[in-house]
N, C-alpha and C positions, 0 to 999 in steps of 0.2 A: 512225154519225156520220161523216160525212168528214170526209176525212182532211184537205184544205184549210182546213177552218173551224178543226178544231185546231190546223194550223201557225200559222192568223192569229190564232188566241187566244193561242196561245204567241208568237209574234212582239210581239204589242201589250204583252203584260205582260212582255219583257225590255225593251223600250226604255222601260216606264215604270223598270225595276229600273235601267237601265243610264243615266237622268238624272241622277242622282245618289247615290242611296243606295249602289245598289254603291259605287261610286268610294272610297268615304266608310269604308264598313263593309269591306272587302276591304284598305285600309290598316292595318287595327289592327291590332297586333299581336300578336294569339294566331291571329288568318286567317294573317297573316303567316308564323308558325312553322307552320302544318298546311297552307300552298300549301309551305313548303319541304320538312317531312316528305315530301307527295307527291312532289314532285317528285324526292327521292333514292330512294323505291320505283318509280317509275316509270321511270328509269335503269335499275334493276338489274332488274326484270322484263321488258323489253323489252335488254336488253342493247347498250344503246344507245348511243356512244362519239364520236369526233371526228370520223369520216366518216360519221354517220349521219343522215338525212334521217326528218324525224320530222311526221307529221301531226298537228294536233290538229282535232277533229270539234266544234263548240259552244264555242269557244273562248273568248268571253266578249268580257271588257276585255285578258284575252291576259296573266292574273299569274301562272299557271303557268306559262304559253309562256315567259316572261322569264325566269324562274329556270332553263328547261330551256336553253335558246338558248347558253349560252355554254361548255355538254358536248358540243355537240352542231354538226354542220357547218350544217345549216339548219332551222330551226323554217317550218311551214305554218301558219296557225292558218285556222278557216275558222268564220265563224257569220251567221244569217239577221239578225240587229241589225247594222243602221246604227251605231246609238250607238254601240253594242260594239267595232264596228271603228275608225270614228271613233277610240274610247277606248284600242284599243290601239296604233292608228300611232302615236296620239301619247304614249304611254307610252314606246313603243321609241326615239322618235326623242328625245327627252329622256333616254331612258338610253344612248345611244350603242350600240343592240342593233341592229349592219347584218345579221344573218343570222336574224333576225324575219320572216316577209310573210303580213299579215293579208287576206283578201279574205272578200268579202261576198257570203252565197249557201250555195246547199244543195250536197251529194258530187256531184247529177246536174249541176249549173249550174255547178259550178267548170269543167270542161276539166282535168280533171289526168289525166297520161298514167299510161298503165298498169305496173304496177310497179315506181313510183318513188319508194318510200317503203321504209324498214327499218323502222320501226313508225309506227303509227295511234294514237290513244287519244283516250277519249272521257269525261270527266271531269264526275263527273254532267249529262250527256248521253243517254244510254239512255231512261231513265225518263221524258222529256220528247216522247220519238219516238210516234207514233197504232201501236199493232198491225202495221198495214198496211207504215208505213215500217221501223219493228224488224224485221221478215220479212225485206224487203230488203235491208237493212243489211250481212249479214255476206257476202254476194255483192259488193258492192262494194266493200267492205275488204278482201276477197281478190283482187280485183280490180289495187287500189292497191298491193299490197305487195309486195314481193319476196321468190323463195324464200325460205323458215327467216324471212320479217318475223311480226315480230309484233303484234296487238292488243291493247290495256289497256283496261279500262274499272271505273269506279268510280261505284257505282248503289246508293241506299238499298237492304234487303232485304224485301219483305214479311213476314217475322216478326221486324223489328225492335222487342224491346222497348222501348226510345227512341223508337218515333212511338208507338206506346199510350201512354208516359207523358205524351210533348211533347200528344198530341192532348185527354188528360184537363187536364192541369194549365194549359198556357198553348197553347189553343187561338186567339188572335187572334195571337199571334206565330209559330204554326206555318202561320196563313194567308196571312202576311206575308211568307214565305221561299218559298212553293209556288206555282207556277202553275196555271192552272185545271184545265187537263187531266193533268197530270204522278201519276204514281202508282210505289207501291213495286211491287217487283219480285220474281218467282220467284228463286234464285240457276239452280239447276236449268234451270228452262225457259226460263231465256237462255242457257247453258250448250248447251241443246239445239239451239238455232238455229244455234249457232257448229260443231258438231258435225256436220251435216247440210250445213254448206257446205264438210267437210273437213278441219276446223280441228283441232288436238290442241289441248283446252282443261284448265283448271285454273280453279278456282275457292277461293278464300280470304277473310276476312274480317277487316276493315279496323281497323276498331274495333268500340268499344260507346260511348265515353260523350266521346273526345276531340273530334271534329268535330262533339256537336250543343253541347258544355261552350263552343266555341271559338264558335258562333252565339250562344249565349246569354250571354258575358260575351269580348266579340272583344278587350278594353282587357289583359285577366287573362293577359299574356303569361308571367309564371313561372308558372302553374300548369299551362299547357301541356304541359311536361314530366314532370308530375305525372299528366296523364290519361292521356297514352301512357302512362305507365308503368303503372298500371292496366288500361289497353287489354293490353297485352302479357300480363298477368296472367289475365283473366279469356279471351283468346281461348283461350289453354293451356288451360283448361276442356271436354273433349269434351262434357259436359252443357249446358253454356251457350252453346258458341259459335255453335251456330244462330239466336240470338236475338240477335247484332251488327248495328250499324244499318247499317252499310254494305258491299259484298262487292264485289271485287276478280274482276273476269275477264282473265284471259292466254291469250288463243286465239293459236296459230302456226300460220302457213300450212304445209305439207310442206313441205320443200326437194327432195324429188322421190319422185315416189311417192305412195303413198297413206296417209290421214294415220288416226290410228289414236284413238280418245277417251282423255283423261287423266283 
């Protein structure tokens, strides 16, 4: 399948997500509390601080970027939706966020100079990329980052028990959230691509039941605290925790030398 027709399926079906329902559903608040959870692991995995210039890859309406922006010296955000950007200039400019800048476009069509970033992150983003451009991908985010930068990314897992259950029980709701070409993910054999472009990678798992609990009742803000704390519980589990829906990649460039697998 080319790789073109998948961009413009995935293109078509975020600006329908990004007329309004995101907007709408990404304010509630139990999204609210798991875009901020993110956001303070994404701080601390990326070790990212006041002078740090921080990518984001698939940026959206830019609700993570908001919450990162004010740790951080300059937020990039970057996504192929119009709407999305649209949606997050004027997010930022309404929250008085001057070290936000959202631009519209793919890693090859921005012009961003070469290792000018301390970390990348790609916030379910992965899973939405064709084969062809995930190959690519970790070449050019080593490309963008600076010695010792690092990558984050946050990618459903293909042996997430949470899409078997989502896909058996409430299969028109889970068609509701996905786009057409988007698919879960090896943790491993994304691990591998990052590996092979020199990266020392680590892979971890995010939850089990917090971010699809937080899709399926977004209004159910105290209970939030409730699934992470389960989540916390059941990843402690070496038997189970292969079977979390989401997984966590921190690939880091060498800082000189050659980079070694984590």
């Amino acid at each position: 399948m080319a790789e073109r027709d998948v961009l413009a399926r995935e293109l078509a079906h975020h600006e329908e997500l990004y007329s309004g329902f995101a907007q709408k559903h990404f304010a509630k608040p139990a999204v609210r509390a798991l875009r901020r959870h993110l956001a303070r692991r994404i701080l601390e995995a990326a070790g990212a601080g006041s002078r740090s210039r921080l990518l984001s890859l698939g940026c959206g309406i830019g609700d993570t970027e908001l919450l990162l922006a004010p740790h951080v010296e300059q937020v990039v955000g970057l996504d192929l939706s119009p709407a999305a950007i649209r949606q997050a200039r004027a997010d930022a400019e309404q929250a008085g966020v001057a070290n936000a800048q959202f631009l519209k476009g793919s890693v090859e069509e921005a012009g961003l100079e070469p290792e000018s970033f301390d970390a990348v992150i790609g916030v379910f983003f992965l899973h939405h990329l064709p084969d062809s451009a995930l190959a690519r991908l970790p070449a050019q985010v080593k490309r963008l980052l600076k010695p010792g930068g690092v990558f984050y990314s946050l990618d459903p897992s293909r042996r997430r028990l949470s899409g078997a259950v989502g896909r058996l029980v409430a299969p028109k709701l889970m068609a509701r959230y996905q786009s057409p070409d988007e698919r879960e993910l090896d943790p491993h054999e994304t691990a591998a691509l990052f590996r092979r472009a020199g990266f020392t990678v680590s892979v971890r798992f995010y939850d089990f039941v917090s971010t699809p609990m937080a899709g399926l009742f977004p209004g159910a803000r105290r209970w939030y605290g409730f699934w992470r704390w389960v989540d916390g519980a059941l990843i402690r589990i070496p038997a189970v925790r292969a079977l979390g829906s989401n997984f966590e990649l921190i690939a880091r460039k060498p800082a000189g030398g050659a980079a070694t697998a984590g």
